[in-house]
C-alpha positions as CSV (number, residue, x, y, z in Angstrom):
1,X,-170.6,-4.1,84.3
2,X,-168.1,-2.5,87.0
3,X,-167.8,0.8,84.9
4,X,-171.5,0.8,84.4
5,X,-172.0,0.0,88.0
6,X,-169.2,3.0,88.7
7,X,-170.9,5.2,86.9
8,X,-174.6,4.6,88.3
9,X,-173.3,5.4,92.1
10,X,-171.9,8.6,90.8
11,X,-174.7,9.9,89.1
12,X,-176.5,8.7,92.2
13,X,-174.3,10.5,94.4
14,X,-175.2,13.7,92.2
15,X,-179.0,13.1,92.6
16,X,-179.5,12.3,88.5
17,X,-181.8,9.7,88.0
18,X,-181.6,7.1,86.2
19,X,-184.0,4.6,84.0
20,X,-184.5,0.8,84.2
21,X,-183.8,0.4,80.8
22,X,-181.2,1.7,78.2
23,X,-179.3,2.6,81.1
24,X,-176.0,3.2,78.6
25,X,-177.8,5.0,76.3
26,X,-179.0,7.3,79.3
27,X,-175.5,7.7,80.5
28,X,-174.4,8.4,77.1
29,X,-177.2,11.0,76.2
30,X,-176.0,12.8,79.0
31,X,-172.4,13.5,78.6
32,X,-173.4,14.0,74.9
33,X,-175.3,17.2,77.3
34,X,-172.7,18.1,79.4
35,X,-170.2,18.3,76.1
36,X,-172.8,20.9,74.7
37,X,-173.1,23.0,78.0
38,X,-169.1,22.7,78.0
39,X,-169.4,24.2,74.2
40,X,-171.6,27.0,75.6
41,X,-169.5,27.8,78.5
42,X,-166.2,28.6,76.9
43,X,-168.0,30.9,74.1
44,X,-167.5,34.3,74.6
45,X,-170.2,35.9,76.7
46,X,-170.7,39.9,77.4
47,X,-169.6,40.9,80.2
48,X,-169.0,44.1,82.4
49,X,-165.3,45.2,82.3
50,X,-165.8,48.3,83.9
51,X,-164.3,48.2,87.5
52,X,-167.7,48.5,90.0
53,X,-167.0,51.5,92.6
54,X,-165.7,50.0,95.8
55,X,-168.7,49.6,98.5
56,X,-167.0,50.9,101.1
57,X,-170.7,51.4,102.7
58,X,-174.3,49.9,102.3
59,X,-175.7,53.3,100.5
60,X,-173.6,52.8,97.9
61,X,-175.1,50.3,95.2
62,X,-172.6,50.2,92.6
63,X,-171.8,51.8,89.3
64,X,-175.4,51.7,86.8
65,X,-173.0,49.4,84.5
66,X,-173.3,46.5,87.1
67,X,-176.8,47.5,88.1
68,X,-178.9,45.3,85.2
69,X,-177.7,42.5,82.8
70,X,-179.8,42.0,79.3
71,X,-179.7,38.1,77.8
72,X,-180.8,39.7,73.8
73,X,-177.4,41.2,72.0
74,X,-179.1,43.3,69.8
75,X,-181.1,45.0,72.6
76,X,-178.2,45.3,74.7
77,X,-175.7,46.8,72.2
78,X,-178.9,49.4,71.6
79,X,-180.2,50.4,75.4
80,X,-176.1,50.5,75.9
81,X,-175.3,53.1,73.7
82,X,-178.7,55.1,74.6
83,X,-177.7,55.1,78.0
84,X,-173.5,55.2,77.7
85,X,-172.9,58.8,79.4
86,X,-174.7,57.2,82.8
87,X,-172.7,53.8,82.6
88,X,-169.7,54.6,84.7
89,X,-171.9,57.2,87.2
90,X,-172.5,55.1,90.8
91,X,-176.0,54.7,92.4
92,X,-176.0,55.7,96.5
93,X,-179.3,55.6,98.3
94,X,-178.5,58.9,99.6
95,X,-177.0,62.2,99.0
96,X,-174.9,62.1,102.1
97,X,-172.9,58.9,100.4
98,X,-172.9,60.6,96.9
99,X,-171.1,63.7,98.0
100,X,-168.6,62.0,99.9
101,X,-168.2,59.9,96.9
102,X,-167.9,63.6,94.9
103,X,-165.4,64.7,97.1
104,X,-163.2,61.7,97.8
105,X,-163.2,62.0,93.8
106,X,-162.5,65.6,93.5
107,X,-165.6,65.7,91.4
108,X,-164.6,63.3,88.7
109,X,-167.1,60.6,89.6
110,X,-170.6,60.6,88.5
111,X,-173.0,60.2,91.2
112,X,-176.6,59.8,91.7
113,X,-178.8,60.2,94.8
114,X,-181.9,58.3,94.7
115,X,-183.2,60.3,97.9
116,X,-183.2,62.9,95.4
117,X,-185.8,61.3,93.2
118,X,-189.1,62.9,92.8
119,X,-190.6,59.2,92.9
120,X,-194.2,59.8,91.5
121,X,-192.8,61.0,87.9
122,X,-191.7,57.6,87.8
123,X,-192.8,55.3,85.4
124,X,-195.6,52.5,85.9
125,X,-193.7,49.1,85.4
126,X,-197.3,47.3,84.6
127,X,-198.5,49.9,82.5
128,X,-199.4,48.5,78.9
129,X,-198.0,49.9,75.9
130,X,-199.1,52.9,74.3
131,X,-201.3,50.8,71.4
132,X,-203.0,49.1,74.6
133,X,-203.8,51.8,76.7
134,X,-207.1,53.4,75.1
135,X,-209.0,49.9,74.0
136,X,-210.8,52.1,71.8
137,X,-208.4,52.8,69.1
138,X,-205.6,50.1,70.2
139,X,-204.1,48.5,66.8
140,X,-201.9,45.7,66.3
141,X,-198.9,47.0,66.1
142,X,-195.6,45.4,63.8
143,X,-192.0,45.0,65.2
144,X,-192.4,43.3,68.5
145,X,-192.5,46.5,70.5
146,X,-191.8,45.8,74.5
147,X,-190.5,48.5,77.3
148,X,-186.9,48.7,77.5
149,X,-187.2,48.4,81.1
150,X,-189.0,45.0,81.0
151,X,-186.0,43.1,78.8
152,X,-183.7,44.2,82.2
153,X,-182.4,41.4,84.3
154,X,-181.6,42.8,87.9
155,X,-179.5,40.7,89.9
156,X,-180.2,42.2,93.3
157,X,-181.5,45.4,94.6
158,X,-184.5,45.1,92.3
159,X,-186.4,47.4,93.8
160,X,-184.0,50.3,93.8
161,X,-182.5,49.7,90.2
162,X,-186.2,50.0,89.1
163,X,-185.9,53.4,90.8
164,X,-182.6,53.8,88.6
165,X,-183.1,52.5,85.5
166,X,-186.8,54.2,85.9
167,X,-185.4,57.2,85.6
168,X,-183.1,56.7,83.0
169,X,-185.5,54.9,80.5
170,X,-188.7,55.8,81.2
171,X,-191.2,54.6,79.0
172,X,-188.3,53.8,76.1
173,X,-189.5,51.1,73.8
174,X,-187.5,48.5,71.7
175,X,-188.9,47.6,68.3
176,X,-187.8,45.8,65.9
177,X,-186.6,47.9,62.9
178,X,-187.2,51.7,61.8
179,X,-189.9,50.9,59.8
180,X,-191.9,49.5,62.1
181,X,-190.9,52.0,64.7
182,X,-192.3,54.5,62.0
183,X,-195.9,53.1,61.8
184,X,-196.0,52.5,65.1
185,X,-195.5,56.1,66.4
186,X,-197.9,57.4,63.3
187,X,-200.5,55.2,65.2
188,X,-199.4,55.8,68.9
189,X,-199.7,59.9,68.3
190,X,-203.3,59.8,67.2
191,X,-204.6,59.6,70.6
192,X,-201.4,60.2,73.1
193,X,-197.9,61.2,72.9
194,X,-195.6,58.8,72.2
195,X,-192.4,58.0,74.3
196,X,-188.6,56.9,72.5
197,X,-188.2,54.4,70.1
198,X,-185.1,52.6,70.2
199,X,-184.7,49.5,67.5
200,X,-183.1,46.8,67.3
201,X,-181.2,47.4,64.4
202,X,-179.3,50.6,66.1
203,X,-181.8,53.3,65.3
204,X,-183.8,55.9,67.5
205,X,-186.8,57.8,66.9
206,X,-186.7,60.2,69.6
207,X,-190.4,61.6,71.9
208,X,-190.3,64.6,69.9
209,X,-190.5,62.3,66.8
210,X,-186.7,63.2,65.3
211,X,-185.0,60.4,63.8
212,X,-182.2,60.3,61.1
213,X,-178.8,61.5,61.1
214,X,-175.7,60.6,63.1
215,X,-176.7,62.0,66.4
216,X,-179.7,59.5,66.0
217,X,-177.9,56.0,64.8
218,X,-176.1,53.7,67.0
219,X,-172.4,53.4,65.4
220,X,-170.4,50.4,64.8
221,X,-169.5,48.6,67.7
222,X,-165.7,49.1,66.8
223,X,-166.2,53.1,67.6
224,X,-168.6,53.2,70.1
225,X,-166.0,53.1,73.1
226,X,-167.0,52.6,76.7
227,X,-170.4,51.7,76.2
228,X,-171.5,48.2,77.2
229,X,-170.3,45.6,74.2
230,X,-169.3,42.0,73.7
231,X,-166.0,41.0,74.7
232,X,-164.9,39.1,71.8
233,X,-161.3,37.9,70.4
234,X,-160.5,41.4,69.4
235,X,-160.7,43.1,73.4
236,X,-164.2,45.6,72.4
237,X,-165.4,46.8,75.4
238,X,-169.0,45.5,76.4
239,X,-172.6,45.2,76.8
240,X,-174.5,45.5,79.4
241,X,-173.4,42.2,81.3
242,X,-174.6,38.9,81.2
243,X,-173.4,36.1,82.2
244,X,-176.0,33.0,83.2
245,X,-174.3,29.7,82.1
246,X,-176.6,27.1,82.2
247,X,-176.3,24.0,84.7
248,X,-173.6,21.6,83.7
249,X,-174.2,17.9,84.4
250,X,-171.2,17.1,86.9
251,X,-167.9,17.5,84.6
252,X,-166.3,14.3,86.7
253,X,-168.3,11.9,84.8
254,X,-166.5,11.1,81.7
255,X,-167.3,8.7,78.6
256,X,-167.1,5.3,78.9
């Protein structure tokens, strides 16, 4: 009874409520929780190992690598590798802050300005996919296709890394699998142009409607180099980063 009673004003103390009844099988059901969570936790996640550029100043946001996190592996290894010559180049909000960065750099850094932005080629972020736009001759569509930009997760400074990543992936669209990004262009192009396919499974069927061939085909994550991969056992660089570890029930409270 002392341990139970112990163990009540802890969870107490940690605002976890707890049932009239089957109070040991409460207690019990949640450590069995926290030792899942703990499981979780200490499994390797992606994350970004590219250093961010020092923010020396408020106009400078940070490298695009530490700009957007994606929670879906197979989508981040993908919109990675479309996107790996702009990972390392660093947002400013103006070009004052980039050209300082250019010549503090000696030229070497990427930058990019986003007071040089012509702002109203932009893309829409509620416009409805291509199948959905003319009611007319919309079709249902295989392969789960959703904007690239909508499967971003933006940590801060959403506004402005809509800007970025705006600009960088348009009206991109993840689909399943080549097949299905196939039909779905075949149908898309009968009434408007259709914008870059990028699939799940590594593949890209560009606006112009080229597909095939090395240029076109994500490689194997062992020689894709700094793009955004998982960080696993054997040191690969990374994916675009995520790392949201769920809520742990307080780790002091330990089995009885």
């Amino acid at each position: 009874m002392r341990k139970e009673s112990q163990l009540k004003n802890e969870l107490n103390g940690h605002r976890i409520d707890m049932p009239e009844a089957n109070v040991l099988e409460h207690i019990d059901s949640l450590i069995k929780g926290m030792a899942k969570q703990e499981n979780v936790l200490k499994q390797h996640r992606r994350k970004c190992t590219h250093d961010d550029y020092p923010k020396s100043n408020h106009d400078i946001l940070g490298k695009i690598s530490h700009l957007a996190q994606i929670e879906d592996d197979e989508v981040a290894k993908v919109i990675s590798w479309h996107l790996a010559s702009d990972m390392d180049c660093v947002v400013t909000l103006t070009t004052a802050a980039a050209r300082r960065i250019f010549d503090e750099t000696k030229g070497t850094q990427q930058v990019l300005p986003l007071d040089s932005i012509y702002k109203k080629n932009l893309p829409d972020w509620n416009r409805p996919l291509p199948h959905l736009q003319n009611k007319g001759n919309s079709f249902s569509p295989i392969g789960n296709p959703v904007f690239a930009r909508n499967l971003l997760i933006f940590p801060e400074h959403m506004e402005n890394c809509k800007i970025v990543f705006g600009v960088l992936l348009g009206n991109t669209i993840i689909i399943d699998n080549l097949e299905a990004a196939i039909q779905y262009r075949k149908e898309v192009v009968k009434t408007t142009d259709c914008p870059t396919l990028l699939t799940r499974k590594g593949d890209i069927i560009r606006s112009n409607g080229k597909f095939g061939g090395l240029p076109n085909k994500a490689p194997p994550i062992e020689k894709l180099g700094n793009g955004f991969w998982s960080t696993s056992a054997t040191g690969l660089p990374y994916y675009l980063p995520t790392d949201r570890p769920p809520s742990a029930v307080p780790s002091s409270i330990s089995p009885m």
